[in-house]
Backbone as JSON, one array per atom type, in Angstrom:
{
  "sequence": "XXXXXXXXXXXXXXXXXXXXXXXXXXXXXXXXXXXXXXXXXXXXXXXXXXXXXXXXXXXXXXXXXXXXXXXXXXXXXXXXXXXXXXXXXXXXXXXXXXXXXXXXXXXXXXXXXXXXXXXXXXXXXXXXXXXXXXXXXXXXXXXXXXXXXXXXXXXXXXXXXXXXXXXXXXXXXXXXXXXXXXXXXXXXXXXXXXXXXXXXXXXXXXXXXXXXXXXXXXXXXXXXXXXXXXXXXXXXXXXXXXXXXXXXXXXXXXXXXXX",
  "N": [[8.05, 4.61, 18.97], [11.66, 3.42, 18.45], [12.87, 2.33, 15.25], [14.71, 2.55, 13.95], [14.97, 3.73, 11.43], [16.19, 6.18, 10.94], [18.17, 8.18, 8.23], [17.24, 6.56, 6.18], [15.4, 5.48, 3.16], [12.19, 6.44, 1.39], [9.91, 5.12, -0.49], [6.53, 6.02, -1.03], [3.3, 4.81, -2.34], [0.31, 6.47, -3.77], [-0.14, 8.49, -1.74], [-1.16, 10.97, -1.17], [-3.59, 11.0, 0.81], [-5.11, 8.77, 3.15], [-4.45, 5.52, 3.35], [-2.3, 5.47, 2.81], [-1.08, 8.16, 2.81], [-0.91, 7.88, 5.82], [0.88, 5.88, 5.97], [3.2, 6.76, 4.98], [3.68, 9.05, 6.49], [4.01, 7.56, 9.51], [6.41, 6.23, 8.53], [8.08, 8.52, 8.14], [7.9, 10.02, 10.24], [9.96, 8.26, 12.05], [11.99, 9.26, 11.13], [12.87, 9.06, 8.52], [13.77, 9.8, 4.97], [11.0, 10.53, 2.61], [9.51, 10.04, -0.43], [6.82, 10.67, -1.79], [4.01, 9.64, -4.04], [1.15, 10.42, -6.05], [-1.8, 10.3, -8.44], [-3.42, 13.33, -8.47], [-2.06, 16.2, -8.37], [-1.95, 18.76, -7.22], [-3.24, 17.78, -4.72], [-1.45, 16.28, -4.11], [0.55, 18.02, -3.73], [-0.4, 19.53, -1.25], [-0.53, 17.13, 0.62], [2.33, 17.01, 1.26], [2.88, 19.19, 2.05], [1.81, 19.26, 4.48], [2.88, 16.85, 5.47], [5.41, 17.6, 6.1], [5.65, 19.8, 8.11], [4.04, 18.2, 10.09], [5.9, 16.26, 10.39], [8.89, 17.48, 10.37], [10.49, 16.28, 8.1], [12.5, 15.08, 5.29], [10.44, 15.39, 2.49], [9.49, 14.61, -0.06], [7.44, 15.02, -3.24], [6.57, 13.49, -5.69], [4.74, 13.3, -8.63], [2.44, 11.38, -10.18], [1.4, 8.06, -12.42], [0.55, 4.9, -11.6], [-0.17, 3.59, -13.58], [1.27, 3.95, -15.68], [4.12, 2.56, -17.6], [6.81, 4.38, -17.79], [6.48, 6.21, -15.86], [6.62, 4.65, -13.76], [8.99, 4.23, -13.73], [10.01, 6.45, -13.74], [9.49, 7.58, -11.15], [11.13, 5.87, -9.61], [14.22, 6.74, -10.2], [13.83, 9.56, -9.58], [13.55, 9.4, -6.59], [16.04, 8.06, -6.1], [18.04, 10.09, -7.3], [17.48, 12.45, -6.07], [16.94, 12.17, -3.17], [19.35, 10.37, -2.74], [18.93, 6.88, -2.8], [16.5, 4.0, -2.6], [15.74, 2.61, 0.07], [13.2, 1.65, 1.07], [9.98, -0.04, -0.07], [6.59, 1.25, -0.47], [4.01, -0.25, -2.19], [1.09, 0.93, -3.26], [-1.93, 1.63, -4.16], [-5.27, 2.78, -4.8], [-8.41, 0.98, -5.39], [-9.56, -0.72, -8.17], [-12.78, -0.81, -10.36], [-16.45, -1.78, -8.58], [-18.46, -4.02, -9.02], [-20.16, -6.75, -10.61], [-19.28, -9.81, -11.61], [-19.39, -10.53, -14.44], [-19.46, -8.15, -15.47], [-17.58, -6.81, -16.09], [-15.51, -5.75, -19.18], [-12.94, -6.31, -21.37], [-11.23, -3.92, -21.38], [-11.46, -2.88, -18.94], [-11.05, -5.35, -17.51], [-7.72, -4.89, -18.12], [-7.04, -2.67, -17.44], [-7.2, -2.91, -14.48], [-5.77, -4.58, -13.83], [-3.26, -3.72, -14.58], [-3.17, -1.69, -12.89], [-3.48, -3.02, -10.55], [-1.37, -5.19, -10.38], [0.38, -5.0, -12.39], [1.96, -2.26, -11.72], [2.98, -3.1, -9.05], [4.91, -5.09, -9.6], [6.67, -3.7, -11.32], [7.45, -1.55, -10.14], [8.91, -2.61, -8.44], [10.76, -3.86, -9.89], [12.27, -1.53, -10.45], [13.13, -0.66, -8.31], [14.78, -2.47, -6.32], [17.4, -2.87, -7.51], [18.8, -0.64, -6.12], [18.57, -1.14, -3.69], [19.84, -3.46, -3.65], [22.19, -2.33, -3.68], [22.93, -1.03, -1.48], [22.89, -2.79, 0.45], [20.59, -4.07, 1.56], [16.92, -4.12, 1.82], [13.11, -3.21, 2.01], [10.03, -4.16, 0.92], [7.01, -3.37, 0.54], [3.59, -4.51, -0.17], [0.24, -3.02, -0.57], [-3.31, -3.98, -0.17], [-6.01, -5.73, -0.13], [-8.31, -7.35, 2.36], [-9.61, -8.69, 0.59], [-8.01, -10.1, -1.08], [-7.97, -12.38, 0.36], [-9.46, -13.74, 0.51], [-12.78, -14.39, -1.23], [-15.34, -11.68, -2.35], [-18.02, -10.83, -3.02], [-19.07, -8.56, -5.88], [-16.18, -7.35, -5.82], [-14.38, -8.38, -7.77], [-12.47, -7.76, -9.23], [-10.49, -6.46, -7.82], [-10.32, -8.49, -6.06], [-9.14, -10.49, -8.17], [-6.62, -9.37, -9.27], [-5.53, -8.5, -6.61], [-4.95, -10.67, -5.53], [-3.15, -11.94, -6.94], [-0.7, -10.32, -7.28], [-0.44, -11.6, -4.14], [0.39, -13.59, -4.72], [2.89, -13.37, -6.45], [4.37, -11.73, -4.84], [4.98, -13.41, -3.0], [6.78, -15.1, -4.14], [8.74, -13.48, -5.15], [9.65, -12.77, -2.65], [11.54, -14.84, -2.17], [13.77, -14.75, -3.88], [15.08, -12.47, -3.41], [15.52, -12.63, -1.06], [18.55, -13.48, -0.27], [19.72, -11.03, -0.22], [18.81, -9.92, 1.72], [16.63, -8.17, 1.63], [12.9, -7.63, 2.24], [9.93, -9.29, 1.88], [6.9, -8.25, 2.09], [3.14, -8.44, 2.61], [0.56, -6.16, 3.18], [-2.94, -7.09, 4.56], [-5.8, -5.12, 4.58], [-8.53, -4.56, 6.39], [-11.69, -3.25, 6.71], [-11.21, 0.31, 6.91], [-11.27, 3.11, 7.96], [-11.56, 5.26, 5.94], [-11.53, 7.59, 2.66], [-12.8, 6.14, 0.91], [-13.78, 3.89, 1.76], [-16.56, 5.12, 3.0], [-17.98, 6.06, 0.9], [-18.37, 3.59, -0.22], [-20.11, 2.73, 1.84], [-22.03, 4.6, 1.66], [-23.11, 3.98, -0.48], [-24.39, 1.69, -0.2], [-27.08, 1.3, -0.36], [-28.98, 1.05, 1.74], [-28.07, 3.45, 3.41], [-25.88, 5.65, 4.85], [-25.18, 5.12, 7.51], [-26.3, 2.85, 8.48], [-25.38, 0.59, 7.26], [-22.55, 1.27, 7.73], [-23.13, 0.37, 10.57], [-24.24, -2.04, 10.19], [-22.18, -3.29, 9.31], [-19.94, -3.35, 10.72], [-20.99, -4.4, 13.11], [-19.95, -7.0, 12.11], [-17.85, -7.3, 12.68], [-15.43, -8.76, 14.86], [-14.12, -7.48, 17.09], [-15.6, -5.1, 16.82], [-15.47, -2.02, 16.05], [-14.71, -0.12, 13.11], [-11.4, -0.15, 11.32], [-8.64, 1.6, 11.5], [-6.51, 4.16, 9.74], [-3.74, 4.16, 11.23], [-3.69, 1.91, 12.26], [-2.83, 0.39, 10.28], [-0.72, 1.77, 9.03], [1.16, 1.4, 11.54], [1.95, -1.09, 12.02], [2.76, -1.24, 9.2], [5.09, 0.51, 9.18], [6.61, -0.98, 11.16], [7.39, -3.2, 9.84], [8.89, -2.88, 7.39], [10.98, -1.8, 8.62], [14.1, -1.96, 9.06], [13.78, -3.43, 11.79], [11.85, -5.04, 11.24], [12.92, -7.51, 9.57], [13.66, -9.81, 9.27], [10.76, -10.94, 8.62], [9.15, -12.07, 5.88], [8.0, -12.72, 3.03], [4.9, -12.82, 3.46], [1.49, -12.54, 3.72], [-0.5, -10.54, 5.48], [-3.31, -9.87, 7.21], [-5.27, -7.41, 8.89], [-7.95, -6.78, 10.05], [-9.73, -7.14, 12.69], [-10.22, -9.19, 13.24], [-12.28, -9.84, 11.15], [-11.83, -11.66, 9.09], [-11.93, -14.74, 9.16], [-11.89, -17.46, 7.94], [-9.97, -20.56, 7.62], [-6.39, -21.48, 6.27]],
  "CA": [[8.92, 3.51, 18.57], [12.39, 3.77, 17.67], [12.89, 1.36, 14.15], [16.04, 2.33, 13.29], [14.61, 4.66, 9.91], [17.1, 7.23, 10.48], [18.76, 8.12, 6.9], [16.8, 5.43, 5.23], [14.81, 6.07, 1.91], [11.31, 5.31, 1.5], [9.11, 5.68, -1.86], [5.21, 5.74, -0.89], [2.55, 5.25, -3.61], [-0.36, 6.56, -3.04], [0.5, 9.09, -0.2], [-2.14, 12.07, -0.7], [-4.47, 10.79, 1.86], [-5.49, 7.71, 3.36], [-3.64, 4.79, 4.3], [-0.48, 5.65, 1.82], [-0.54, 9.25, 3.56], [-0.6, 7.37, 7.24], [2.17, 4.82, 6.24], [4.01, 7.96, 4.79], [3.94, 10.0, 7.89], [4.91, 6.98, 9.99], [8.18, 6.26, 8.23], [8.51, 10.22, 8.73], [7.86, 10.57, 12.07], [10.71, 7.4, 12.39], [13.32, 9.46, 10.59], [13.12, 8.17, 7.06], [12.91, 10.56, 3.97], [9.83, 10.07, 2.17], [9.14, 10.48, -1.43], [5.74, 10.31, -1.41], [3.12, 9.85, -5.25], [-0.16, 10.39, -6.49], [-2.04, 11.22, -9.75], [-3.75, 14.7, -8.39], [-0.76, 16.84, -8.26], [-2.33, 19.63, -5.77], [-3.09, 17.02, -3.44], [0.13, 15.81, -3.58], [1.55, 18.83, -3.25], [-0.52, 19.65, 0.04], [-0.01, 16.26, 1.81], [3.79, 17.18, 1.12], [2.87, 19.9, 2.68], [1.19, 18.57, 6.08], [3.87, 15.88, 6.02], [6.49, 18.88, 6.15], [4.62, 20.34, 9.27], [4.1, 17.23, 11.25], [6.7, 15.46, 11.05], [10.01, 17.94, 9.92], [10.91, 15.09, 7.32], [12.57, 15.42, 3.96], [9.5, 14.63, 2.06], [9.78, 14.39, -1.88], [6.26, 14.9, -4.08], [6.31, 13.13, -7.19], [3.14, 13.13, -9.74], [2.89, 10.29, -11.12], [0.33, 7.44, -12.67], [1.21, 3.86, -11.58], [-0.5, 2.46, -14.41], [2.5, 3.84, -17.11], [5.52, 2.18, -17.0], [7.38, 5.3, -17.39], [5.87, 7.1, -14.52], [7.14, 3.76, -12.71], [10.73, 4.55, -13.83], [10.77, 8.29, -13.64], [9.8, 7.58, -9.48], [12.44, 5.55, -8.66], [15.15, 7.75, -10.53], [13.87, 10.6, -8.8], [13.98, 9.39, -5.57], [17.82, 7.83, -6.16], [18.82, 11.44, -7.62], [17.04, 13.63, -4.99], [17.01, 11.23, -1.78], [19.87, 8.99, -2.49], [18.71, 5.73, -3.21], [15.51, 3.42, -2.25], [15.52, 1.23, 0.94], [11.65, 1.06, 1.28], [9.18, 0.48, -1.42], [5.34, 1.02, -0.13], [3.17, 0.16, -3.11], [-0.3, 1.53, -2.72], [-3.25, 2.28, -5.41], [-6.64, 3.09, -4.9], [-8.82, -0.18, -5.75], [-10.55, -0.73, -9.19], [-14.35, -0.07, -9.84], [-16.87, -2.38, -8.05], [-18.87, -4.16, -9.99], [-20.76, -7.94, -10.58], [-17.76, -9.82, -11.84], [-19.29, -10.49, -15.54], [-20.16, -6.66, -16.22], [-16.45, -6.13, -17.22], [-15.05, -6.1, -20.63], [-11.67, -6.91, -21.12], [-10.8, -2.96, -20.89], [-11.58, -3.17, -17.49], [-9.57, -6.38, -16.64], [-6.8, -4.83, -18.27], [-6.8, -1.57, -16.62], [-6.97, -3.54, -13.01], [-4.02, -5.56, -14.05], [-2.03, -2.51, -14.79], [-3.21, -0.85, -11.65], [-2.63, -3.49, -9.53], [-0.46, -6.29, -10.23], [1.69, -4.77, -13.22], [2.47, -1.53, -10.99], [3.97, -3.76, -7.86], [5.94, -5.57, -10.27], [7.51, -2.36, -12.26], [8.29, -0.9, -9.12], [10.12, -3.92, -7.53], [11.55, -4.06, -10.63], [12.96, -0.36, -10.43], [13.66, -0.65, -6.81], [15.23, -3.07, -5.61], [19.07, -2.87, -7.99], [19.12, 0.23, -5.29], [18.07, -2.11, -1.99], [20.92, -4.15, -3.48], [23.57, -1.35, -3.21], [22.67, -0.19, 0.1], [23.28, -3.4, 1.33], [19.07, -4.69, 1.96], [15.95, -3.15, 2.02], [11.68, -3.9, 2.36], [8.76, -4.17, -0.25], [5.41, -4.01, 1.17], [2.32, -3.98, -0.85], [-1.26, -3.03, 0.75], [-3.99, -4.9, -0.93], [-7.42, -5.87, 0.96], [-8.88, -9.16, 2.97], [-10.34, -9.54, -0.99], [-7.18, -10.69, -1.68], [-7.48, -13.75, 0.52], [-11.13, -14.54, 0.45], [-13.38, -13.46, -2.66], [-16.57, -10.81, -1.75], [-18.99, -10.3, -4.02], [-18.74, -7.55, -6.43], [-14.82, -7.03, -5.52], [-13.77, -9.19, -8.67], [-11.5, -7.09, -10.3], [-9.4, -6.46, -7.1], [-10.1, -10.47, -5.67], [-8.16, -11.57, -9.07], [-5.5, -8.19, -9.27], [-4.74, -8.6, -5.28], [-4.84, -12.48, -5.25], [-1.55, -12.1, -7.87], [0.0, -9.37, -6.12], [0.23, -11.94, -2.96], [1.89, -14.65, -4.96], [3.86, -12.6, -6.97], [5.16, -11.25, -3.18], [5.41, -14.37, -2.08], [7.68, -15.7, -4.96], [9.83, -12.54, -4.94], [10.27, -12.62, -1.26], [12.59, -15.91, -2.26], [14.62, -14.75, -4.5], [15.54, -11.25, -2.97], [16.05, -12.42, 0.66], [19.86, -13.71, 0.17], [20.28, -9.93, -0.49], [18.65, -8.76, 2.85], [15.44, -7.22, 1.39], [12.13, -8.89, 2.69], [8.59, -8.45, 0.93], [5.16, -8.78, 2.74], [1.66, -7.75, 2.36], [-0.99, -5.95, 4.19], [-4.41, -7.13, 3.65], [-6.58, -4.5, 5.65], [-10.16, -4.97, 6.09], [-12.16, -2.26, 6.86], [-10.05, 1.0, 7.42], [-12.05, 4.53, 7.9], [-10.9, 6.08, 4.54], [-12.78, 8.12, 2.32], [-13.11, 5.15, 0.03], [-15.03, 3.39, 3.06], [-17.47, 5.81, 3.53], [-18.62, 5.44, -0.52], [-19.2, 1.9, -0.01], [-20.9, 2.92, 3.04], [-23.05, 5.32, 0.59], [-23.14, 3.01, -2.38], [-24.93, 0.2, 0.11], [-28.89, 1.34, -0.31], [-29.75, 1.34, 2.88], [-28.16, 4.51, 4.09], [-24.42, 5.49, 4.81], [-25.07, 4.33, 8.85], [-27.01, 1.56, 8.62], [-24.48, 0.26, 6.27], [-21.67, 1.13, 8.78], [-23.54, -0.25, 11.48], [-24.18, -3.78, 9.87], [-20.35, -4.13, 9.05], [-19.27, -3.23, 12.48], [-20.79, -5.58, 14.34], [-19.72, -8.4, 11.65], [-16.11, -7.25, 13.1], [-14.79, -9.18, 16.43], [-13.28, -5.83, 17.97], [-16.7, -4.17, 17.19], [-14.88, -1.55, 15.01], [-13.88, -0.1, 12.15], [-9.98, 0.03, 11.62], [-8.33, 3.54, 11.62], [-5.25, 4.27, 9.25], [-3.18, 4.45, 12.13], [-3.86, 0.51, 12.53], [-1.88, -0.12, 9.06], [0.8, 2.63, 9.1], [1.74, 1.35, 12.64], [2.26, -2.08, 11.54], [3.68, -1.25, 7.92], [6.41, 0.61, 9.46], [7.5, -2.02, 11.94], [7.6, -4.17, 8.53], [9.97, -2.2, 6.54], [12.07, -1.28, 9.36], [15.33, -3.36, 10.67], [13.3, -4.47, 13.34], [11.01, -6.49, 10.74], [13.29, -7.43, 8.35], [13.24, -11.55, 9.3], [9.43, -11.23, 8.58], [9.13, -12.09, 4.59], [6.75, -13.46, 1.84], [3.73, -13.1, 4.01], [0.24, -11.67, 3.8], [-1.57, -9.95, 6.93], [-4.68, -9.67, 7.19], [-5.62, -6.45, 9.6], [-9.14, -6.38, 9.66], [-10.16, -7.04, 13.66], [-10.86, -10.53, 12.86], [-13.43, -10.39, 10.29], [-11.73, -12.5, 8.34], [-11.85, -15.73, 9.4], [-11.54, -18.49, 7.35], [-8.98, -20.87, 7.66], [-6.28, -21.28, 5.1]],
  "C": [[10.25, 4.05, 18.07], [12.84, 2.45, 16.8], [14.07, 1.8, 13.98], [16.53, 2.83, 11.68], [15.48, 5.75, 9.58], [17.58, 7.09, 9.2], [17.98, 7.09, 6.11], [15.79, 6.3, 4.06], [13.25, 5.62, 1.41], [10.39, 5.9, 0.09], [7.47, 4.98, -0.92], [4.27, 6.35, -1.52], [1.28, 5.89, -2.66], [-1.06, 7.58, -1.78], [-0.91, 10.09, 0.0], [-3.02, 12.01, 0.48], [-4.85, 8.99, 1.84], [-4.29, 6.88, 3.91], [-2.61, 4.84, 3.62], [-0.25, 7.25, 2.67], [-0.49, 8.66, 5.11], [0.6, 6.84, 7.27], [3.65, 6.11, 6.16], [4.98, 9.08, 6.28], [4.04, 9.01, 8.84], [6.18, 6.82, 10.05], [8.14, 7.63, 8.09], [9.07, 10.54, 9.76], [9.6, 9.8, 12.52], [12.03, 7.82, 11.7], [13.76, 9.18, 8.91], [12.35, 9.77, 6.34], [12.42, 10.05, 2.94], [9.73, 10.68, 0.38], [7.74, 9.44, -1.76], [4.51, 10.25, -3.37], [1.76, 9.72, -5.12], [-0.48, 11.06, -7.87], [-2.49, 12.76, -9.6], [-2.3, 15.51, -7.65], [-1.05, 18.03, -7.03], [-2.97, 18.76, -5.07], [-2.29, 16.47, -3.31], [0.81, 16.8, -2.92], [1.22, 19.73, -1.66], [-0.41, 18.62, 0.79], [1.59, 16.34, 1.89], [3.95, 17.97, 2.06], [2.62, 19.71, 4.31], [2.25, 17.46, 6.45], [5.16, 16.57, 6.88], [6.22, 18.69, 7.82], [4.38, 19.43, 10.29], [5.09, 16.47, 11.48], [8.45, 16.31, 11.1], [10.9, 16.93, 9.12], [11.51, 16.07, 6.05], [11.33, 14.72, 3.37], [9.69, 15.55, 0.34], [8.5, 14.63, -2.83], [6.74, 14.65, -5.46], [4.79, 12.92, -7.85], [3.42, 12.08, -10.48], [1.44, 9.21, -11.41], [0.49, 6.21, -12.39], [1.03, 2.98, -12.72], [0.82, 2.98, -15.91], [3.68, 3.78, -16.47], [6.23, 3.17, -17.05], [7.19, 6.31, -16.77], [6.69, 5.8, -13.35], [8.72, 4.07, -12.63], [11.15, 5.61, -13.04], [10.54, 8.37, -11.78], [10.87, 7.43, -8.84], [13.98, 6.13, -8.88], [14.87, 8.98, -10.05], [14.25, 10.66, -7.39], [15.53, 9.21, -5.53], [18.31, 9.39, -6.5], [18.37, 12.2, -6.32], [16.9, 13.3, -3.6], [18.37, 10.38, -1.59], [19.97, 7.86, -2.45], [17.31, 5.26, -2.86], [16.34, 2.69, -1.06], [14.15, 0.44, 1.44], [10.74, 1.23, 0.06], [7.8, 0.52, -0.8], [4.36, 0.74, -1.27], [1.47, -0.23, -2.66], [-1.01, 1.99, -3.62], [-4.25, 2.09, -4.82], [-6.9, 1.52, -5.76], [-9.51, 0.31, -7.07], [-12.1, -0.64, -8.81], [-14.98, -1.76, -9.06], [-17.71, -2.98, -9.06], [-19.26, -6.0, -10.24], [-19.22, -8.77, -12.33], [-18.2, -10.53, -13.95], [-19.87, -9.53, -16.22], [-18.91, -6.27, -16.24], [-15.71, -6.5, -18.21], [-13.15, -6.2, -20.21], [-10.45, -4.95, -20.84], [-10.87, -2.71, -19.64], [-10.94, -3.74, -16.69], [-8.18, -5.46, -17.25], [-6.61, -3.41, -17.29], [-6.47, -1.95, -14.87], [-5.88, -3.74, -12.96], [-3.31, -4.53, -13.99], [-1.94, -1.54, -13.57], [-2.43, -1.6, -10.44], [-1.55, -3.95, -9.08], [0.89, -5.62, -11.18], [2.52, -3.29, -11.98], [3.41, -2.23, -9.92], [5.1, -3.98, -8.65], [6.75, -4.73, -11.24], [8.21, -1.6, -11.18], [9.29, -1.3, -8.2], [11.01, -3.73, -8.87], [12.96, -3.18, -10.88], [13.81, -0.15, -9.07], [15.07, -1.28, -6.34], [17.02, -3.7, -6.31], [19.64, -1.69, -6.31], [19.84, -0.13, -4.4], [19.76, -3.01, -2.25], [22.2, -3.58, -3.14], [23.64, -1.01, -2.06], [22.63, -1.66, 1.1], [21.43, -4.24, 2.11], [17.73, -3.66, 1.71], [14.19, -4.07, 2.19], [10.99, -3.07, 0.93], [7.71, -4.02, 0.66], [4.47, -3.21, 0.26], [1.01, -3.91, 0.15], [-2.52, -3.34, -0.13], [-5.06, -4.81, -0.1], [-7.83, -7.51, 1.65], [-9.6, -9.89, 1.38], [-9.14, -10.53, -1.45], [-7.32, -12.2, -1.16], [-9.09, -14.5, 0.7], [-12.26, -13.21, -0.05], [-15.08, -12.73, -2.23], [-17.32, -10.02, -3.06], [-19.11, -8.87, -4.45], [-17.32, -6.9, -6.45], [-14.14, -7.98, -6.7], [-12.67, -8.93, -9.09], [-10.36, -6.91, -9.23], [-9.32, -7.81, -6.33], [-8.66, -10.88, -6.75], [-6.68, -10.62, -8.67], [-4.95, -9.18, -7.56], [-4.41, -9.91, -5.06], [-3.32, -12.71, -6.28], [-1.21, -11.6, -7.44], [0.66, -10.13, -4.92], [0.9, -13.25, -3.66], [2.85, -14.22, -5.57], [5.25, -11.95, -5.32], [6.36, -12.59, -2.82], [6.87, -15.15, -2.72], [8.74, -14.62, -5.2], [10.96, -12.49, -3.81], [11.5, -14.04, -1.62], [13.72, -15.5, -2.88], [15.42, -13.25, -4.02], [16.14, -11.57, -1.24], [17.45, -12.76, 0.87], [20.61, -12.02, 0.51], [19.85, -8.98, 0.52], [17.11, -7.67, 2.83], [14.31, -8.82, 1.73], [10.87, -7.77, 1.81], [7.94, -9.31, 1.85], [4.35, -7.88, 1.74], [0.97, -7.5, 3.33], [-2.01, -6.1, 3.56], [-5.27, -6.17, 4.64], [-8.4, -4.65, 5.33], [-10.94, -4.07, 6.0], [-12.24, -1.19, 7.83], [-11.18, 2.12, 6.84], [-11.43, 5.27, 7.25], [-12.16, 6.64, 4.08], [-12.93, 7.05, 1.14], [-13.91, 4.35, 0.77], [-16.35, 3.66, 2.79], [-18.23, 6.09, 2.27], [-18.92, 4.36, -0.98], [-20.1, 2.27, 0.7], [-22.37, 3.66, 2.35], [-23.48, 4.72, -0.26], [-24.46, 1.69, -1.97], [-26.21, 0.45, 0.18], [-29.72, 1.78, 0.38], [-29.06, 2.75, 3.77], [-26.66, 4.02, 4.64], [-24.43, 4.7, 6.54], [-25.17, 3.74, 9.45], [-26.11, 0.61, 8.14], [-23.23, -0.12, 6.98], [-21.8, 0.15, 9.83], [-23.09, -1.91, 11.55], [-22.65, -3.76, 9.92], [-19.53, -4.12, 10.17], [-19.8, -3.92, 12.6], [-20.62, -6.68, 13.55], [-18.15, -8.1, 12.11], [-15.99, -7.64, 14.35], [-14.69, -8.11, 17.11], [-14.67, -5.08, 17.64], [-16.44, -2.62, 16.68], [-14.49, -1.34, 14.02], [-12.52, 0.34, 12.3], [-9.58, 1.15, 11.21], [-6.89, 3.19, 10.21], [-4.07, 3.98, 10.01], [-2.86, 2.57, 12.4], [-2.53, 0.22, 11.34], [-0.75, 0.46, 9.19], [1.28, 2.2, 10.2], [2.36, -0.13, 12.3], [2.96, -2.1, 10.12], [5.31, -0.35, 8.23], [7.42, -0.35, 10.06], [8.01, -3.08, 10.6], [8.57, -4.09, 7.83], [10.91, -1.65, 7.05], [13.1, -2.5, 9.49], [14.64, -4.13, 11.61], [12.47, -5.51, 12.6], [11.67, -7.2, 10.05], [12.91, -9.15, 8.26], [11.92, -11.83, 9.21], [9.67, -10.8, 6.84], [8.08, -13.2, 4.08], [5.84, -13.76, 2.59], [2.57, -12.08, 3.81], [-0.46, -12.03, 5.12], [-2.55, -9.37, 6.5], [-4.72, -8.48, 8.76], [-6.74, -5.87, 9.5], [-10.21, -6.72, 11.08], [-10.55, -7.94, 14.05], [-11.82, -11.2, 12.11], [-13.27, -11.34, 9.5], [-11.29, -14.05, 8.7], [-12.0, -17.45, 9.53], [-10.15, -19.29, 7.47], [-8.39, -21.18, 6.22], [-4.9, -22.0, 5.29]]
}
């Protein structure tokens, strides 16, 4: 594809591995330098490394925690000093624990909140004075199909991701005179190593487990990284930009409720 990423600036949470290191090395590959976070600092500093290597990108490693607001700051002032500004924000965390939705105390909800919903909103917050100097830019958060229909034991990221997409949705209004657009990806079930510990976690055995959930998927598959990062670039590029305040669902059709 060519998007049109040349020189552009992209902050992606998340990045070490999985679908924040896929989206990462998309906008790479497309020309965009990447400043890429996570809390384990030597796995940051080797997907920095592999990003290097595959794609010849400027790529940025920051350490960072999303849940303190000044880890949210000190990102987006790094990238502006050492990249030049923001034009893409990817925000991306690892999901809260699993769990029957009245076995958590209020340390629990609060820690979600701060993972999920307060992080988006600290980082839009930091972002997007940038997006305004540079003339536009894209938000996209990546969330799960929990967000739009609630799955037992997923409580803590149902409520978190279910604010996240109105929070989007009510942003995307007030930022679009200025050229910046906000979506969401909801992905369904994406062959991560967070997958494959559900897949373990389910009783009956990591393949049996697999099995069943594949064939509750239309396409008869599970979804690759490659599925999201291919679609979250087109999002945050020029070429998406007239696509705003929406949540996608990318999950093969499992989810299919109307709404």
């Amino acid at each position: 594809m060519n998007l049109d990423l040349e020189g552009k600036v992209a902050i992606v949470g998340g990045a070490s591995q999985g679908i924040g290191y896929g989206i990462a090395r998309a906008l790479a590959r497309e020309g965009a330098a990447v400043a890429i976070t996570a809390r384990r600092e030597a796995e940051l500093h080797a997907a920095a490394e592999r990003l290097r290597a595959e794609t010849g990108a400027d790529v940025l490693p920051i350490q960072s925690d999303c849940r303190r607001p000044d880890d949210c700051a000190r990102v987006a002032e790094s990238a502006r000093r050492e990249l030049g500004g923001i034009d893409i924000l990817v925000n991306n965390d690892g999901a809260p624990p699993l769990g029957p939705v009245l076995s958590f105390d209020d340390t629990a909800w609060a820690k979600a909140v701060e993972q999920n919903l307060m992080y988006v909103v600290r980082m839009a917050r930091e972002a997007v004075p940038s997006m305004k100097e540079r003339g536009g830019g894209s938000i996209l958060n990546i969330t799960a199909i929990s967000a739009i229909q609630p799955i037992p034991g997923f409580a803590l990221s149902v409520a978190t991701w279910s604010g996240v997409i109105g929070y989007a949705k009510t942003l995307s209004l007030e930022v679009a005179p200025f050229g910046i657009n906000v979506n969401t990806i909801c992905p369904g079930y994406i062959d991560t190593t967070r997958l494959q510990k559900v897949f373990a976690a389910g009783g009956e055995g990591a393949d049996v487990v697999k099995a069943r959930l594949t064939d509750e998927i239309p396409m008869k598959r599970i979804g690759t990284v490659d599925d999201i990062a291919t679609l979250a670039a087109l999002l945050v590029s020029p070429k998406g930009r007239y696509v705003t305040g929406t949540a996608i669902q990318v999950d093969g059709g499992l989810l299919r409720a109307t709404r």
